[in-house]
OpenMM code with the backbone's topology and positions (N, CA, C; nanometers):
from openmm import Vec3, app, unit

residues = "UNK UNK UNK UNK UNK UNK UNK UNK UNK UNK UNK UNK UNK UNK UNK UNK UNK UNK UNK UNK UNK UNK UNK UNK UNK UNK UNK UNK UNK UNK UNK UNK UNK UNK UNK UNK UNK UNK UNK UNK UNK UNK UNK UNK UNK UNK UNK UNK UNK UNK UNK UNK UNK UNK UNK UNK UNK UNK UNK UNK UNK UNK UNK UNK UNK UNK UNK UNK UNK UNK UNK UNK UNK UNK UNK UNK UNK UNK UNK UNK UNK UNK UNK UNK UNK UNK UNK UNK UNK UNK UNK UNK UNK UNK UNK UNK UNK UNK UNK UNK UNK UNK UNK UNK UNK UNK UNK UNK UNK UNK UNK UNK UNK UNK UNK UNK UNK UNK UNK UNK UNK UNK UNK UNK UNK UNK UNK UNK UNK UNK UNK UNK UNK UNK UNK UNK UNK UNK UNK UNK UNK UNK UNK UNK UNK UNK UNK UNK UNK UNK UNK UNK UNK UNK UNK UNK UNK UNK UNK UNK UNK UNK UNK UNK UNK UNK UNK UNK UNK UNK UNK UNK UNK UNK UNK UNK UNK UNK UNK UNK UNK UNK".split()
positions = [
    Vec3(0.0810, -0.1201, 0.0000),
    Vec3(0.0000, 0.0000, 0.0000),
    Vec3(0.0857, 0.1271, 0.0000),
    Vec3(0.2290, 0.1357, 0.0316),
    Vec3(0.2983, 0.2242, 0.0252),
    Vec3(0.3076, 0.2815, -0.0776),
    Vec3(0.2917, 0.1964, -0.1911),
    Vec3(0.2826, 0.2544, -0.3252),
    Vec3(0.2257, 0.3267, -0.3556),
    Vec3(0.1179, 0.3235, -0.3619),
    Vec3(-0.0309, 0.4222, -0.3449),
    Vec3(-0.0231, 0.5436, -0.2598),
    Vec3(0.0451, 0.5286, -0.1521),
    Vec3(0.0775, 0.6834, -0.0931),
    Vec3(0.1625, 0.7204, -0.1771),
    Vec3(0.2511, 0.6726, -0.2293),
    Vec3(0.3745, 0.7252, -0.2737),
    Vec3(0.2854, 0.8011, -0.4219),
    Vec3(0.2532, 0.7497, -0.4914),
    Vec3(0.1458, 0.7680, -0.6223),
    Vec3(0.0358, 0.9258, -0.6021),
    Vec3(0.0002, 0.8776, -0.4721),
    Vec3(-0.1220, 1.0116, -0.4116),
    Vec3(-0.0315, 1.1037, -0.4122),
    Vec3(0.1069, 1.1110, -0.3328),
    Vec3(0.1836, 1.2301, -0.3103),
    Vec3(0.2892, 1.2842, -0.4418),
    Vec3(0.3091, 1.2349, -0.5310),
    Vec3(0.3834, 1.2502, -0.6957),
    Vec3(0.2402, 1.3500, -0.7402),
    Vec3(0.1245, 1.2610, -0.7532),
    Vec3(-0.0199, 1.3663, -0.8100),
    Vec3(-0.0278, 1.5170, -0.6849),
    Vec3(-0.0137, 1.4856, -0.5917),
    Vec3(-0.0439, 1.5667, -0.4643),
    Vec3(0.0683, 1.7135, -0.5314),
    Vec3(0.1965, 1.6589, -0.5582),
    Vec3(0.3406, 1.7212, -0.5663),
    Vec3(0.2841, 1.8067, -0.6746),
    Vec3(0.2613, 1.7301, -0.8116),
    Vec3(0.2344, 1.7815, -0.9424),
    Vec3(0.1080, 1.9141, -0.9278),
    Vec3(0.0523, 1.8377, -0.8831),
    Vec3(-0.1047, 1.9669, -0.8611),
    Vec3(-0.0366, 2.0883, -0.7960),
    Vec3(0.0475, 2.0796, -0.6630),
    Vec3(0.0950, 2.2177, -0.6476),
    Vec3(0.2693, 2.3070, -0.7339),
    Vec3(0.2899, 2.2139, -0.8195),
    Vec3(0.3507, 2.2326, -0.9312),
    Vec3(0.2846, 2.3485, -1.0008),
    Vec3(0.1997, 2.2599, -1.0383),
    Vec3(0.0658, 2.3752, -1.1340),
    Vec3(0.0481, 2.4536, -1.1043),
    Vec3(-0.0522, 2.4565, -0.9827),
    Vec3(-0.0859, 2.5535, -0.9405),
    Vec3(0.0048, 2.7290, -0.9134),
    Vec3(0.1420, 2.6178, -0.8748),
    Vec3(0.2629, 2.7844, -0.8653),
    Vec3(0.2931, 2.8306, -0.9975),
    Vec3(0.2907, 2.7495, -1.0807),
    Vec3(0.3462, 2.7768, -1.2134),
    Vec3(0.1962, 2.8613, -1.2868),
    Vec3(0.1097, 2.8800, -1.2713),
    Vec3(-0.0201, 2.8897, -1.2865),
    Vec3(-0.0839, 3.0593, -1.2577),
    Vec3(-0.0492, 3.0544, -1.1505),
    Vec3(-0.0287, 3.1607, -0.9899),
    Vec3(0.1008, 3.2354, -1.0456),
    Vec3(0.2061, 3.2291, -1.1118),
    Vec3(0.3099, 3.2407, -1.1179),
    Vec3(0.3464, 3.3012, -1.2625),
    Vec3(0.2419, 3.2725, -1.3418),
    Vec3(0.1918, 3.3056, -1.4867),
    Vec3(0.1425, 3.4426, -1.4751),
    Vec3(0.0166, 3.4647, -1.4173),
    Vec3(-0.0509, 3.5210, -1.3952),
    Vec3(-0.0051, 3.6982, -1.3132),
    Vec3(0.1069, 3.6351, -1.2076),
    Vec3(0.1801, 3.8074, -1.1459),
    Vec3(0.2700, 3.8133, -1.2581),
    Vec3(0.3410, 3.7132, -1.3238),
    Vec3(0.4412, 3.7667, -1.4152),
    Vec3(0.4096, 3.8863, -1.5356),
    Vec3(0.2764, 3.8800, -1.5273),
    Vec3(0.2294, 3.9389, -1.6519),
    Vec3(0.2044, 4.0933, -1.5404),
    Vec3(0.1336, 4.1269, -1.4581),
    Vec3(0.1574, 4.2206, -1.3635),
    Vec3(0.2797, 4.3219, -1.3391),
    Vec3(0.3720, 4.2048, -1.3567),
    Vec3(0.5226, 4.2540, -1.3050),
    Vec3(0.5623, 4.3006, -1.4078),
    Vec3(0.5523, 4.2807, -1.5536),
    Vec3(0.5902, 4.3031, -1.6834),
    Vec3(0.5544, 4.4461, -1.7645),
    Vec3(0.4075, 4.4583, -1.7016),
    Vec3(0.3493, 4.5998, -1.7331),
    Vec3(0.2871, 4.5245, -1.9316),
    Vec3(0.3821, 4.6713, -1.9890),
    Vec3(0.2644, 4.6551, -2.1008),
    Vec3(0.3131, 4.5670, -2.1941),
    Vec3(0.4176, 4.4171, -2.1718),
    Vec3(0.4704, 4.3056, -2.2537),
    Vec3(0.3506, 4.2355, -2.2398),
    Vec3(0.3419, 4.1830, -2.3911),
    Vec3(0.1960, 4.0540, -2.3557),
    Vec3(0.2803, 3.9688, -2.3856),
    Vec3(0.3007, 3.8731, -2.2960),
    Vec3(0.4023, 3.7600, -2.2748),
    Vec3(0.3778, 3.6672, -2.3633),
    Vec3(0.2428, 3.6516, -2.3883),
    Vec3(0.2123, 3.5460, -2.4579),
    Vec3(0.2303, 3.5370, -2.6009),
    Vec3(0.1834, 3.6869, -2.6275),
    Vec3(0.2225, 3.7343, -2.7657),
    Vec3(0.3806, 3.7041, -2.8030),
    Vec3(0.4169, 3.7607, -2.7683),
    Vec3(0.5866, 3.8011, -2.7253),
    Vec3(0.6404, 3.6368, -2.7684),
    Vec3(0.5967, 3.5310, -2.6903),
    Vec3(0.6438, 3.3980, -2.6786),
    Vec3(0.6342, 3.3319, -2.8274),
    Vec3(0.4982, 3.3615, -2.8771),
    Vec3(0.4282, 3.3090, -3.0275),
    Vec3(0.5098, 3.3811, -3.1313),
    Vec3(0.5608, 3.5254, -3.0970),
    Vec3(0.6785, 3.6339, -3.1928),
    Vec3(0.7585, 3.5548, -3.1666),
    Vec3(0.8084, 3.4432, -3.0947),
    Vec3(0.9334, 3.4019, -3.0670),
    Vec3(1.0550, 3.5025, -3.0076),
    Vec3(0.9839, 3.5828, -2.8942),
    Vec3(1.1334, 3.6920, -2.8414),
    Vec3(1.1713, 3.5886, -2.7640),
    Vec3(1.2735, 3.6178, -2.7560),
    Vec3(1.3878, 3.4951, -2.6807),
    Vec3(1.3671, 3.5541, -2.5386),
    Vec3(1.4179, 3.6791, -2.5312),
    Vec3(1.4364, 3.7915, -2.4577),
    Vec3(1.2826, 3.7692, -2.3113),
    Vec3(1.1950, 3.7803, -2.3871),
    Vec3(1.0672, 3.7375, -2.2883),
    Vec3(1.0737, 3.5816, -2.2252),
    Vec3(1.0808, 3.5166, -2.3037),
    Vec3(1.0928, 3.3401, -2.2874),
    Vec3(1.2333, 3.3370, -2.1621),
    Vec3(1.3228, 3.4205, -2.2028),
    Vec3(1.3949, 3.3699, -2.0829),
    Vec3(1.3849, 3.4772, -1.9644),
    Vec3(1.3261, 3.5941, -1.9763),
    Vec3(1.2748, 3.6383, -1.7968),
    Vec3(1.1607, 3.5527, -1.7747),
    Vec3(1.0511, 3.5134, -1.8360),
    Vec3(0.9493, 3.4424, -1.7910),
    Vec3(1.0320, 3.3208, -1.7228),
    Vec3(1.0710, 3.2552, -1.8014),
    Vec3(1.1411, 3.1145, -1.7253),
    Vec3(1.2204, 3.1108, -1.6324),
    Vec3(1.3143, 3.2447, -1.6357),
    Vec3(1.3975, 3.2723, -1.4892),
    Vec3(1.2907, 3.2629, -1.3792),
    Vec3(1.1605, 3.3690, -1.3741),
    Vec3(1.0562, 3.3820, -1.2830),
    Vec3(1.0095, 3.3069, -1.2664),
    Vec3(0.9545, 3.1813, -1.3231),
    Vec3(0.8952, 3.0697, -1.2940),
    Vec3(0.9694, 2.9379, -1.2258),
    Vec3(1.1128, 2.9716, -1.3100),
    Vec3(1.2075, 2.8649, -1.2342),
    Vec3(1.2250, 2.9048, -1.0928),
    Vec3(1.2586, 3.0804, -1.0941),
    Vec3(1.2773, 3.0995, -0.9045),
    Vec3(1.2139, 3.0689, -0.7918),
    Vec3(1.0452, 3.0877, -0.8739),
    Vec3(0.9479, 3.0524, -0.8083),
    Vec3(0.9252, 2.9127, -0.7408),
    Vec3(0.9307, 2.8476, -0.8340),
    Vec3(0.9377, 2.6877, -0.7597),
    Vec3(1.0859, 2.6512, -0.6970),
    Vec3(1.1445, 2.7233, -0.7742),
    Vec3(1.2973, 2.7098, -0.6574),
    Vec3(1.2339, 2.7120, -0.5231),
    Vec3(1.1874, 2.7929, -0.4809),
    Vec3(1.1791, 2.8876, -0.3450),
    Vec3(1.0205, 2.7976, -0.3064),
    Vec3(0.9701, 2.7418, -0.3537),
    Vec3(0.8602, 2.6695, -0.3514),
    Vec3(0.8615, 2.4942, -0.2942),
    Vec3(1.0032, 2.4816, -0.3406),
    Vec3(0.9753, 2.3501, -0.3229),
    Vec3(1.0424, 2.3350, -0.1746),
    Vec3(1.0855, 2.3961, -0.1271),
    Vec3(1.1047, 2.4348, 0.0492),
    Vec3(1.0211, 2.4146, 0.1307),
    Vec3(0.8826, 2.4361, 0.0546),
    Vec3(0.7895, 2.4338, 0.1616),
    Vec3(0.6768, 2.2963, 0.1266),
    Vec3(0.6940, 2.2898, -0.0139),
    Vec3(0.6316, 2.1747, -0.0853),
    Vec3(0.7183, 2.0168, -0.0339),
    Vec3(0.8323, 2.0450, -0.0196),
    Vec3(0.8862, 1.8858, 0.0006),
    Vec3(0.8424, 1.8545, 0.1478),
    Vec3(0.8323, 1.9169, 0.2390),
    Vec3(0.7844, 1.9051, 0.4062),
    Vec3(0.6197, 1.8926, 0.4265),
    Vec3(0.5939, 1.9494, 0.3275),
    Vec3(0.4310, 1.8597, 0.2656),
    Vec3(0.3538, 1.7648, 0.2377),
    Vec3(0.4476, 1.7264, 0.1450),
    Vec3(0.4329, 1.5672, 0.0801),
    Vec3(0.4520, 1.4771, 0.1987),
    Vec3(0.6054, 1.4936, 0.2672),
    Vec3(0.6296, 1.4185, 0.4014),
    Vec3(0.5610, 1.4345, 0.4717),
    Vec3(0.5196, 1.5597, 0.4931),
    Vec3(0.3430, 1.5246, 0.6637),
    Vec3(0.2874, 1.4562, 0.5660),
    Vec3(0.1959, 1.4422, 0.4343),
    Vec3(0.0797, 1.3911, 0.3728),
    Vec3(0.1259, 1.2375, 0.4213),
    Vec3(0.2461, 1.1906, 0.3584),
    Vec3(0.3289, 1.0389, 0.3507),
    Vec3(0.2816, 1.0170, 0.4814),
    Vec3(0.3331, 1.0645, 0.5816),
    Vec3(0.3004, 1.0443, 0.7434),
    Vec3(0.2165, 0.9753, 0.7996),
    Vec3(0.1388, 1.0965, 0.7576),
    Vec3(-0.0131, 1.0848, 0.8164),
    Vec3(-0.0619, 0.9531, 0.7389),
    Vec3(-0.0826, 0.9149, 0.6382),
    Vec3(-0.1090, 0.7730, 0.5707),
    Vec3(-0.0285, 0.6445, 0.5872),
    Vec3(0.1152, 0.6558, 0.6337),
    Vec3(0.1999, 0.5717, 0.6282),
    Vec3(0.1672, 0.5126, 0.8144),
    Vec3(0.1337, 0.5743, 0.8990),
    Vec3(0.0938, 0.6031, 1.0016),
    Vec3(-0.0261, 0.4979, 1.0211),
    Vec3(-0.1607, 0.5751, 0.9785),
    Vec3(-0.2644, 0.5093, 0.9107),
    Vec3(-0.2441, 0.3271, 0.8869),
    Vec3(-0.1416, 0.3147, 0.7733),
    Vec3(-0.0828, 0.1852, 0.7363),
    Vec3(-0.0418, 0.0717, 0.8367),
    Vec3(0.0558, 0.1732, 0.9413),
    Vec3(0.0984, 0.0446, 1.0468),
    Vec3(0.0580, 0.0620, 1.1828),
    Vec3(-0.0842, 0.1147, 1.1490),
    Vec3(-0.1899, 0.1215, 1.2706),
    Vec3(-0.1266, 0.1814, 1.3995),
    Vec3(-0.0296, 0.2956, 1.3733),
    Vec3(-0.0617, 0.3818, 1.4693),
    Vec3(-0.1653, 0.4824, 1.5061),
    Vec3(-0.1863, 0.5448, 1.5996),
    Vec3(-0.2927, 0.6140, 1.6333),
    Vec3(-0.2328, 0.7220, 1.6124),
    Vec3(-0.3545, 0.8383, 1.5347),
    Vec3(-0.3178, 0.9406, 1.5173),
    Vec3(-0.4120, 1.0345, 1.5213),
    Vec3(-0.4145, 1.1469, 1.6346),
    Vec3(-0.5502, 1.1932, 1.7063),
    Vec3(-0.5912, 1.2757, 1.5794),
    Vec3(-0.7260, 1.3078, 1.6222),
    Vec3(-0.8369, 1.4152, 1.4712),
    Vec3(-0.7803, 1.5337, 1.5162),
    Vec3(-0.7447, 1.5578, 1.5732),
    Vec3(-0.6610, 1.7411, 1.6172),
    Vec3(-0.5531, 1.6983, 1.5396),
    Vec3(-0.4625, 1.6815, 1.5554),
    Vec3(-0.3390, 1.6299, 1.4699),
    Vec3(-0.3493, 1.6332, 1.3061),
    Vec3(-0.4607, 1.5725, 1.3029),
    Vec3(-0.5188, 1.5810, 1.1202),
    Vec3(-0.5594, 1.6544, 1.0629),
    Vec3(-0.6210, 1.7456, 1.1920),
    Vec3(-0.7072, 1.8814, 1.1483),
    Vec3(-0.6087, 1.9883, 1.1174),
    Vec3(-0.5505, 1.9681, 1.2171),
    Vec3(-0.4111, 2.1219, 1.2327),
    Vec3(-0.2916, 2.0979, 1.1016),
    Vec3(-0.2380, 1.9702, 1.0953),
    Vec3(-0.2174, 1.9281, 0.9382),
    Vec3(-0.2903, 1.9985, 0.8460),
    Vec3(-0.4433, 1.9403, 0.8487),
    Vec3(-0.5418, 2.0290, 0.7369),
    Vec3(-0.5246, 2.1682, 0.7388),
    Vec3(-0.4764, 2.2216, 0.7940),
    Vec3(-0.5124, 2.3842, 0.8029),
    Vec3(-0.3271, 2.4466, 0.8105),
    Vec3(-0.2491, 2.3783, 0.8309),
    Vec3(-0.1771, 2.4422, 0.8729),
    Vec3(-0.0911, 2.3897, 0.7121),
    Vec3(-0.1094, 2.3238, 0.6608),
    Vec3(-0.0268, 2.2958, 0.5164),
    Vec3(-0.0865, 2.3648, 0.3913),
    Vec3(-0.1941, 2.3583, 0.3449),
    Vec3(-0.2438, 2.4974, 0.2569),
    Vec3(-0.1981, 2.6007, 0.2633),
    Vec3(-0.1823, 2.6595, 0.4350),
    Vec3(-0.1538, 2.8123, 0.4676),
    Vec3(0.0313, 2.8485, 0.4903),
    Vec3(0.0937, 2.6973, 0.4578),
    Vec3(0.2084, 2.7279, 0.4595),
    Vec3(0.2578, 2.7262, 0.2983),
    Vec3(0.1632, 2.6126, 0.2074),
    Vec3(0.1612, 2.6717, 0.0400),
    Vec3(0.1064, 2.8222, -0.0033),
    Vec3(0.0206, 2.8833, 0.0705),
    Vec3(-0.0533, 2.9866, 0.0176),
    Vec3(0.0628, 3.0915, 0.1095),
    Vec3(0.0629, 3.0586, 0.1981),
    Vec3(0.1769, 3.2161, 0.2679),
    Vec3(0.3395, 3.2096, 0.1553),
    Vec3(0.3931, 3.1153, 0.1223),
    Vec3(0.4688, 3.0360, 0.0920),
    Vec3(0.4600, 3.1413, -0.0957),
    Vec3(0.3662, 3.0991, -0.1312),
    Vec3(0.3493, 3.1373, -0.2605),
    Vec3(0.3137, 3.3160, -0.2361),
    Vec3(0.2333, 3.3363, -0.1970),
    Vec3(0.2373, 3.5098, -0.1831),
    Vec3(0.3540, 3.5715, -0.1518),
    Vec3(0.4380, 3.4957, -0.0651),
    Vec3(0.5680, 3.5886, -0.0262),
    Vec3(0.6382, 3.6109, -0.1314),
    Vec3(0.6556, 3.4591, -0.1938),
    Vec3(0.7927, 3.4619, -0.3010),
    Vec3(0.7131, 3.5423, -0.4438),
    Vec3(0.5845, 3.5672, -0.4409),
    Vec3(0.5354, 3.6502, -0.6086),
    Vec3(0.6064, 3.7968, -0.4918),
    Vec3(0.5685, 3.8143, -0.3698),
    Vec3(0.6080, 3.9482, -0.3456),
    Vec3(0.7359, 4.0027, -0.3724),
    Vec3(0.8527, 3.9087, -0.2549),
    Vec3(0.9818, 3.9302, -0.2694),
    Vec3(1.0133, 3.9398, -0.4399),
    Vec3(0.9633, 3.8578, -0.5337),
    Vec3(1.0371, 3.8181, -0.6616),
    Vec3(0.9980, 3.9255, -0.7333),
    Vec3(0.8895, 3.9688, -0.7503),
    Vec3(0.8428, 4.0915, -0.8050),
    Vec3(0.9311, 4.2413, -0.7335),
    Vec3(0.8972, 4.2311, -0.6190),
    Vec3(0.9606, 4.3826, -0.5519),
    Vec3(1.1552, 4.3670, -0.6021),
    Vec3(1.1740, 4.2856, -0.6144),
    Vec3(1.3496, 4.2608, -0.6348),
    Vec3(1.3637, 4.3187, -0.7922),
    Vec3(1.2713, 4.3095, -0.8461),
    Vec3(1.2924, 4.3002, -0.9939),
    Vec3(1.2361, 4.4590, -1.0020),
    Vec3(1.1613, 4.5588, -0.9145),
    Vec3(1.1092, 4.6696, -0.8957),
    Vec3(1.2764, 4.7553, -0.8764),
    Vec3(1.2822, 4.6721, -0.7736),
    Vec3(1.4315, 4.7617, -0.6905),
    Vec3(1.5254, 4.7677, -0.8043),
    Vec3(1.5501, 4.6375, -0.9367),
    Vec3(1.6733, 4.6394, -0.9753),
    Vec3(1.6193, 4.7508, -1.1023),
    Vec3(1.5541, 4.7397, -1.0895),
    Vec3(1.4388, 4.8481, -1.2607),
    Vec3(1.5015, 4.9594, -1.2142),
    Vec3(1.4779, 5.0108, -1.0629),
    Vec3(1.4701, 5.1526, -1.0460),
    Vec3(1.6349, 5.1769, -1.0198),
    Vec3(1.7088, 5.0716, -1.0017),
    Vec3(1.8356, 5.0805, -0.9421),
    Vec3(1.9187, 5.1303, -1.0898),
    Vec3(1.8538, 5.0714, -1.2113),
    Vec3(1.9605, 5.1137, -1.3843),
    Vec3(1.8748, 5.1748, -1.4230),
    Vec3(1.8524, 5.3194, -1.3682),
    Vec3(1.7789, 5.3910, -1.4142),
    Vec3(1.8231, 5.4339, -1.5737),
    Vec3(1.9347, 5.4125, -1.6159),
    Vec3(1.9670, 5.4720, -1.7470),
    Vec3(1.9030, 5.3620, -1.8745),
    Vec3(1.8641, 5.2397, -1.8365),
    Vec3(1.8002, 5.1061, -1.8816),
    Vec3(1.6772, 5.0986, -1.8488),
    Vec3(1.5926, 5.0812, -1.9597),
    Vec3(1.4432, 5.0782, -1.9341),
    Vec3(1.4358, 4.8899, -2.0058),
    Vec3(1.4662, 4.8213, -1.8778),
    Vec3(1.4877, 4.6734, -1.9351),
    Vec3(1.3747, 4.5852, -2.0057),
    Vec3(1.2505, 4.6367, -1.9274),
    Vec3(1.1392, 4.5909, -1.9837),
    Vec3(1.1418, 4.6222, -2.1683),
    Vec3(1.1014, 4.7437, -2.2075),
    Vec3(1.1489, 4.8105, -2.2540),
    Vec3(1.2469, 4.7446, -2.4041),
    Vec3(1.3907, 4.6939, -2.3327),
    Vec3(1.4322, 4.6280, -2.4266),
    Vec3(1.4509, 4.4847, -2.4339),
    Vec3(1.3564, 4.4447, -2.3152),
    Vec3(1.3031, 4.2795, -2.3228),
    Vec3(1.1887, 4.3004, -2.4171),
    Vec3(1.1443, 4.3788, -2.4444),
    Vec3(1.0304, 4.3656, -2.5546),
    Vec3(1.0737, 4.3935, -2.6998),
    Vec3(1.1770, 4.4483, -2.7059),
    Vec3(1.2112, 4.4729, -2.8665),
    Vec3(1.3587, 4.3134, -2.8465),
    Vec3(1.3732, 4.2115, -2.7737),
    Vec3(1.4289, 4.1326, -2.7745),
    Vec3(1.5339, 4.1192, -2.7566),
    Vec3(1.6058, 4.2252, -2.6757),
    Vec3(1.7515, 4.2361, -2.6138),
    Vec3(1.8139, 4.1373, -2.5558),
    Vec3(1.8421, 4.0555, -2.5742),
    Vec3(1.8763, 3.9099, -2.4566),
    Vec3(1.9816, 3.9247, -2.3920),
    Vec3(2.0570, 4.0228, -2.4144),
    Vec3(2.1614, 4.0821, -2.3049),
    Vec3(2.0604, 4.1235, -2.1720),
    Vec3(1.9834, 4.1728, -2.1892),
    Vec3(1.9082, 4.2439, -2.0230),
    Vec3(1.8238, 4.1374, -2.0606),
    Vec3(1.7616, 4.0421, -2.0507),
    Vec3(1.7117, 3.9533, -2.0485),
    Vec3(1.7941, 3.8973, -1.9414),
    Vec3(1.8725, 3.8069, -1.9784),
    Vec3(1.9691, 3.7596, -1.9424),
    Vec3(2.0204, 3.8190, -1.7816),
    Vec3(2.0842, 3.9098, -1.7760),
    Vec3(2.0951, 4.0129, -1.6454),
    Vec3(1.9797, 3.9695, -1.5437),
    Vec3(1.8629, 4.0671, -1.6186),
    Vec3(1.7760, 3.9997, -1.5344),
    Vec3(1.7068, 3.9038, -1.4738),
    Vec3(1.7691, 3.8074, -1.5708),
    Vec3(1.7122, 3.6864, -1.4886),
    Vec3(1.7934, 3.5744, -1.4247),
    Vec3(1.8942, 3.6919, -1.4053),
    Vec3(2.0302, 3.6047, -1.3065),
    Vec3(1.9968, 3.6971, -1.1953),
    Vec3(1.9438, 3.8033, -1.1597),
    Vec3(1.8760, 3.8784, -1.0507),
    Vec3(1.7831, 3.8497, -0.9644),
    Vec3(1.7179, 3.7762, -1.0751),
    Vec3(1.5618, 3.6540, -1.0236),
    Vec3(1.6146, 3.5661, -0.9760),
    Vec3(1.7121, 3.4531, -1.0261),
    Vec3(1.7118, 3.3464, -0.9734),
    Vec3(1.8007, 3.3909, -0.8629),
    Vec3(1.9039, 3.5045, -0.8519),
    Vec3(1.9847, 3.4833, -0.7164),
    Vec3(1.9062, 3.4907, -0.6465),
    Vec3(1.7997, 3.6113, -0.6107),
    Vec3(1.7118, 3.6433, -0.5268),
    Vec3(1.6477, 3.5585, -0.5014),
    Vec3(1.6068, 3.4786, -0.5732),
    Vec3(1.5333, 3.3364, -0.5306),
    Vec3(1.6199, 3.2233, -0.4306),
    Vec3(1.7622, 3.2009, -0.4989),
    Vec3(1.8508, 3.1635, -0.3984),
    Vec3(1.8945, 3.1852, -0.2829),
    Vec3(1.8775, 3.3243, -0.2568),
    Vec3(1.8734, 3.3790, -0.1429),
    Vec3(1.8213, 3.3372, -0.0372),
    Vec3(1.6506, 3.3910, -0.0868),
    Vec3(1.5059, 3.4345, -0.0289),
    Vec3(1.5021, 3.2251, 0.0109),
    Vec3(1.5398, 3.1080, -0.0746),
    Vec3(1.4948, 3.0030, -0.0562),
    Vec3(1.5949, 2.9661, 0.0604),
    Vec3(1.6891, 3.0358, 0.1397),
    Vec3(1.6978, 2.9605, 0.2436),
    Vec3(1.6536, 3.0801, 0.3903),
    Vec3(1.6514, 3.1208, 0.3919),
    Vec3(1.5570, 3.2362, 0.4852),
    Vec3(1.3569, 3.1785, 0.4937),
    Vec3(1.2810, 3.2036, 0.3699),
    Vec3(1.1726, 3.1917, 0.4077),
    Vec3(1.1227, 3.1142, 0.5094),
    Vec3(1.1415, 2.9757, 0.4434),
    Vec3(1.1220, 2.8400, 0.5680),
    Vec3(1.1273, 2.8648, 0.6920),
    Vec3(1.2357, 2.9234, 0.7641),
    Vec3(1.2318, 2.9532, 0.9107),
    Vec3(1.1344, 3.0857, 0.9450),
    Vec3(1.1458, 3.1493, 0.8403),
    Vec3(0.9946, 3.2663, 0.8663),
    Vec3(0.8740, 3.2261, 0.8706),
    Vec3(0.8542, 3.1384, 0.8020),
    Vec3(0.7166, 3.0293, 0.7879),
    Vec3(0.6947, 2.9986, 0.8914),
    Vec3(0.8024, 2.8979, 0.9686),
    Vec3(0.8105, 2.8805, 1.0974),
    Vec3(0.7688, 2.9086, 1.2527),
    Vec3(0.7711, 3.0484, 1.2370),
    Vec3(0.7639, 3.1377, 1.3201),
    Vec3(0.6716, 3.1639, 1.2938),
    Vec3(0.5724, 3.2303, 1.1160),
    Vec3(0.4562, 3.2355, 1.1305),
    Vec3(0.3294, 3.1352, 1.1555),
    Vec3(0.3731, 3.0314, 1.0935),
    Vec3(0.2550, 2.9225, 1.0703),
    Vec3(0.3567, 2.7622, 1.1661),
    Vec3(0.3430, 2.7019, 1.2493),
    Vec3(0.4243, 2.6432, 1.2948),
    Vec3(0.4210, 2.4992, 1.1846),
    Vec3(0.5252, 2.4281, 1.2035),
    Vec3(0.5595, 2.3193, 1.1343),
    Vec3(0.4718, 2.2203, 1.1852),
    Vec3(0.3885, 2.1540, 1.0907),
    Vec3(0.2706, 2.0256, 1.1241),
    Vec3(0.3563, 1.9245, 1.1829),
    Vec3(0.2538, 1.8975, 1.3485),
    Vec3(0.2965, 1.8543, 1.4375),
    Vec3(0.3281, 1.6547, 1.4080),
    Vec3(0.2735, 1.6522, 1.2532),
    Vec3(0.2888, 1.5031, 1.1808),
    Vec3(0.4631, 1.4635, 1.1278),
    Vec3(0.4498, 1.5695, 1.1005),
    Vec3(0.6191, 1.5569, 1.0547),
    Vec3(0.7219, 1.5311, 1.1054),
    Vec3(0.7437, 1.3700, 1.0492),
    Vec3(0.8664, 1.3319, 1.1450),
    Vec3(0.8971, 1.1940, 1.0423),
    Vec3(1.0450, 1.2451, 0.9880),
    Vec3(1.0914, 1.1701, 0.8918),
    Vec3(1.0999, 1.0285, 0.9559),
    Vec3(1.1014, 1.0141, 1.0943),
    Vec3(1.1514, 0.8577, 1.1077),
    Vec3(0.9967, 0.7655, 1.1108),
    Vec3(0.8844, 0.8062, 1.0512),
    Vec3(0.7891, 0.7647, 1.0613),
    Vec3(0.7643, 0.7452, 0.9129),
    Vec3(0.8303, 0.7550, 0.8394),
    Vec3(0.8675, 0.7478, 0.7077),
    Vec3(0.9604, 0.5776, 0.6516),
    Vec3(0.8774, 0.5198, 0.5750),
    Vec3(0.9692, 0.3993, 0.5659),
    Vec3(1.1183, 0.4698, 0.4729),
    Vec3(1.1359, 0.6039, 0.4641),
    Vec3(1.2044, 0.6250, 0.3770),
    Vec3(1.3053, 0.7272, 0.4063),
    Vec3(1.2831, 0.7378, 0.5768),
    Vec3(1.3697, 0.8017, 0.6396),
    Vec3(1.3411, 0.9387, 0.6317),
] * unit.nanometer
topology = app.Topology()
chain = topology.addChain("A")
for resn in residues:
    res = topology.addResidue(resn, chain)
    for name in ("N", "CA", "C"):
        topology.addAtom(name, app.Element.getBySymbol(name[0]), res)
């Protein structure tokens, strides 16, 4: 039956895949102003295709921090289930509530931080209007910028987690040695 958890949590993984990449679509175009990304992508600008993909890659960079400690409470709590330990309805509930709100706090921070970084570095080359020449297909500031994204993402991905922490506490299920998989 382990299999089957293992199967639920790959679909479980993928769905909040989507969903960031989705969520993640959607501010990019915000953050961009008057580029229609989509357009832009079908013109074949290179220049757009690779800030979009920097932003989307940072995003789940910084995403899967909070997504891999997820899957492991979900595994838990079922693997648990499996070799008939007891596992109280408070315990399941606070799981229920406390793992959404560490994907949803989780995902609002990093569209914030990732967006405001990319605000700061706009206003910081003021003599470069990058958007600007990400739209006529510059892949030099393309490029720039989306080594700005992903550091910031590198950054921001080992800091958040312990802020999470402090805001939303870590589900009281989580505990790798309850894991046939360590």
């Amino acid at each position: 039956m382990v299999w089957l958890i293992g199967i639920i949590s790959l679909v479980l993984s993928m769905v909040m895949g989507i969903v960031t990449i989705a969520i993640g679509f959607f501010f990019f175009g915000r953050i961009t102003g008057n580029i229609n990304e989509e357009e832009e992508l079908l013109n074949n600008n290179i220049a757009v295709a690779i800030l979009y993909a920097s932003f989307i890659f940072a995003l789940g960079y910084i995403m899967k921090e909070v997504i891999q400690p997820m899957i492991q409470t979900f595994f838990s709590i079922f693997y648990q289930f499996q070799i008939a330990l007891t596992i109280s309805k408070e315990t399941v509930i606070k799981a229920a509530i406390y793992l959404p709100l560490q994907f949803l706090l989780t995902l609002i921070i990093s569209i914030i931080v990732l967006s405001g970084s990319i605000r700061v570095f706009l206003w910081l080359t003021k003599n470069i209007d990058e958007l600007k020449e990400i739209k006529k297909n510059n892949i030099a500031v393309a490029i720039v910028l989306a080594s700005v994204i992903i550091t910031i993402a590198m950054i921001v991905e080992i800091g958040l987690p312990k802020m999470l922490e402090v805001i939303i506490p870590t589900s009281p299920i989580h505990d790798k040695a309850l894991s046939p998989f360590g």
